[in-house]
C-alpha positions as CSV (number, residue, x, y, z in Angstrom):
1,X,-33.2,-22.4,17.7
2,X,-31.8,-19.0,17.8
3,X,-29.1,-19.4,15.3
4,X,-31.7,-20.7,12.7
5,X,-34.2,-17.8,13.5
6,X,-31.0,-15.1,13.1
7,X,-30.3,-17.1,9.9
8,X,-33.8,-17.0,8.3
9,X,-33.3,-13.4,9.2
10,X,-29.9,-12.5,7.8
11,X,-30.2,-14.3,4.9
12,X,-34.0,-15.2,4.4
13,X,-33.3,-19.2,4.2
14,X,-34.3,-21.0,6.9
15,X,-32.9,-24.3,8.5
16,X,-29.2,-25.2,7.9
17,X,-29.0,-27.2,4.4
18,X,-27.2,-26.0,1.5
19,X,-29.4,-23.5,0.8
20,X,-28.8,-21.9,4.1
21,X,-24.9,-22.6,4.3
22,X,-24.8,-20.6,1.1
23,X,-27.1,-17.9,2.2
24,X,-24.4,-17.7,5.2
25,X,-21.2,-17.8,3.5
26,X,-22.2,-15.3,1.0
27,X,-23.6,-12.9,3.4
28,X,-20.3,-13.5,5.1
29,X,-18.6,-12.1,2.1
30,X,-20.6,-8.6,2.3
31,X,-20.2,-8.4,6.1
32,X,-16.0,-9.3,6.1
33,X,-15.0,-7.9,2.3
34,X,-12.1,-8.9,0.2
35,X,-8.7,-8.7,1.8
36,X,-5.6,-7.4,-0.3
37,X,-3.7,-10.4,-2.1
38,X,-0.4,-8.5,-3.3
39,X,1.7,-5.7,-1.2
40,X,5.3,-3.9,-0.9
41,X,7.2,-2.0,0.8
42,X,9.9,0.4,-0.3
43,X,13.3,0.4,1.9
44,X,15.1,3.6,2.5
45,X,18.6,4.0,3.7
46,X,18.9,4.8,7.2
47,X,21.6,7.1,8.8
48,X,24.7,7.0,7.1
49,X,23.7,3.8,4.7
50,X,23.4,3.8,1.0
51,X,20.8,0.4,1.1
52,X,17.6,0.8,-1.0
53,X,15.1,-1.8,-2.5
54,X,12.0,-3.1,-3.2
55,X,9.9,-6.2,-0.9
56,X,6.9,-7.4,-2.8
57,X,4.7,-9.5,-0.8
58,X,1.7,-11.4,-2.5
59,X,-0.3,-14.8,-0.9
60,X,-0.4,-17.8,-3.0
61,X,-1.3,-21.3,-1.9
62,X,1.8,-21.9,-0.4
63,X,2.2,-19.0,1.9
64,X,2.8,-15.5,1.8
65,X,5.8,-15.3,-0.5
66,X,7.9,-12.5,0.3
67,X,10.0,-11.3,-2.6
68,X,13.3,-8.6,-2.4
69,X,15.4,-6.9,-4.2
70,X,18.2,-4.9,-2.1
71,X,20.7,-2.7,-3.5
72,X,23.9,-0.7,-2.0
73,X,25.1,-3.4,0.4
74,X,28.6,-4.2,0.9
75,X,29.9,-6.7,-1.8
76,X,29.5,-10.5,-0.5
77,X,27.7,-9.6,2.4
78,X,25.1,-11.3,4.9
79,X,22.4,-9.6,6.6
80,X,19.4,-9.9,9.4
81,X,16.0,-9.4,7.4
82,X,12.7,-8.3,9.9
83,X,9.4,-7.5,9.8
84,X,8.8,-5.8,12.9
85,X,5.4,-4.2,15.3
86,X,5.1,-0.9,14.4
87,X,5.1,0.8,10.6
88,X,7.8,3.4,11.5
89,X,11.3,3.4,10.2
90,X,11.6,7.5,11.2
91,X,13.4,7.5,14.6
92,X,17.4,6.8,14.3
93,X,18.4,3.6,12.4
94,X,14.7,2.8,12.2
95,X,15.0,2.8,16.6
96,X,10.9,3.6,16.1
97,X,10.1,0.1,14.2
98,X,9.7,-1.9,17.7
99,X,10.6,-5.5,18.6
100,X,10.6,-8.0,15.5
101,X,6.7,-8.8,14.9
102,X,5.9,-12.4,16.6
103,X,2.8,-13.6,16.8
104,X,3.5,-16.6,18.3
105,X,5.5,-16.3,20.6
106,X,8.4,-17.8,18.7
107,X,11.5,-15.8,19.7
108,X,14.8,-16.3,17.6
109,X,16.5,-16.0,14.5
110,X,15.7,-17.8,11.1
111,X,17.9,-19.9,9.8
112,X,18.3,-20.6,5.9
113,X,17.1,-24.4,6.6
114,X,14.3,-22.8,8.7
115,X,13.2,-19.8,8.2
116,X,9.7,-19.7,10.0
117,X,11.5,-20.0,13.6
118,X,9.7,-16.7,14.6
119,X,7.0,-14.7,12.6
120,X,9.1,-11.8,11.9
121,X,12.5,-13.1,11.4
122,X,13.3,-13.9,7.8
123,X,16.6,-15.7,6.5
124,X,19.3,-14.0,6.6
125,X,19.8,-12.0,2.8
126,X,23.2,-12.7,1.3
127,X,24.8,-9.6,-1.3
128,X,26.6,-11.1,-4.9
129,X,29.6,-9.3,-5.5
130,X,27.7,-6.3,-6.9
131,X,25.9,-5.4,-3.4
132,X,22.6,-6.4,-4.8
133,X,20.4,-9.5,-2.7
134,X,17.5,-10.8,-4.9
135,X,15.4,-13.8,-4.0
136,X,12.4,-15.0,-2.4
137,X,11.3,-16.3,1.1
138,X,8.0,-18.5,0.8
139,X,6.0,-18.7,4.6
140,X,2.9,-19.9,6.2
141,X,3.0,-17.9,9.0
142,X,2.7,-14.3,7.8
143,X,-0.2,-13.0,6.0
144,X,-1.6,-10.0,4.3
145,X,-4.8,-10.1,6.7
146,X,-5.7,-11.6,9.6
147,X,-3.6,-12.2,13.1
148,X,-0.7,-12.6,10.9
149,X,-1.0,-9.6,9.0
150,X,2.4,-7.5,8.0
151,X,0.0,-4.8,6.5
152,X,1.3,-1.6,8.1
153,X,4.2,-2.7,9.5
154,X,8.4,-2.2,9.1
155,X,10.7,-4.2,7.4
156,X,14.1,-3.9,8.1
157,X,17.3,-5.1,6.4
158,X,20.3,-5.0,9.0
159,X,24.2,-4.3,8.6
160,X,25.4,-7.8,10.0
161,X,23.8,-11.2,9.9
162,X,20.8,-12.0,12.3
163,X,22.0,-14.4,15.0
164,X,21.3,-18.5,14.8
165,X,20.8,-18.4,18.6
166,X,17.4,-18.5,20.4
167,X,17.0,-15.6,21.8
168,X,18.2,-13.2,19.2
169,X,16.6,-9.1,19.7
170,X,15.5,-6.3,17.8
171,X,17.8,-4.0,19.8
172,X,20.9,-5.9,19.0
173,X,20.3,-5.0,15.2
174,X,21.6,-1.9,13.6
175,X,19.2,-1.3,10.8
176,X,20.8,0.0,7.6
177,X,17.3,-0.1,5.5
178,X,13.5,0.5,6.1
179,X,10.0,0.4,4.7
180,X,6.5,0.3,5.5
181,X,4.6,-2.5,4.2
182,X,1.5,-1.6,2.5
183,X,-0.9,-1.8,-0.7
């Protein structure tokens, strides 16, 4: 009885029919607001690395789609992508961007066949014989808002290939590329 007093009050519809459901979902919508569908982040070279580019992150209906465009790495190379805790990328070789961000728990490397082994580790990004990696990673567990949110946190792009092994850390990383994911 509480509930539908509190109801009648918030939204001035009593009882819980589809008048009051739709009182309560939109005065939801005022209390929570619209969250951001479309973000990026910028990478900068760290240290002695020449690696810039562009991450563009929007959610669609399949995920959180997480689109980049690297520049300035080695010709025919592979390297460790990461979205990690913190939103710094100032310290040396990006030291300040934490552990990779995982959410649930999931500890390990992506793999190209599975890519959503841990929140925060992305395949790995493979270089043409130009130095530039373009392509897209599509994943359900990352989000602009929420629990899973990236918003405000580094990305990374690493000198060597992220390991296939369980296990895999931040710390054995050395980042050659970082950026702040925001709006």
């Amino acid at each position: 009885m509480r509930l539908q007093a509190r109801l009648r009050q918030v939204t001035g519809v009593g009882g819980f029919g589809a008048a009051g459901c739709a009182g309560l979902l939109l005065s939801g919508c005022a209390l929570f607001g619209s969250h951001p569908h479309e973000a990026e982040a910028r990478l900068w070279p760290t240290a002695d690395a020449r690696v810039y580019g562009r991450i563009a992150l929007a959610e669609g209906a399949d995920g959180l789609q997480i689109s980049y465009d690297v520049r300035g790495l080695a010709p025919n190379s592979v390297h460790g992508m990461h979205i990690h805790e913190t939103g710094l990328c100032s310290g040396p070789g990006a030291s300040d961007a934490g552990p990779h961000f995982d959410r649930e728990g999931t500890a390990g490397a992506a793999t190209a066949a599975q890519p959503d082994t841990a929140s925060g580790d992305l395949p790995n990004i493979r270089a043409d014989s130009s130095g530039v990696a373009i392509g897209v990673v599509v994943t359900r567990r990352l989000a602009l808002d929420g629990v899973r949110s990236v918003l405000g946190r580094a990305v990374t792009v690493d000198r060597e290939a992220a390991g296939m092994t369980a296990g895999a850390t931040a710390s054995a990383a050395e980042h050659i590329a970082c950026g702040v994911i925001g709006t």
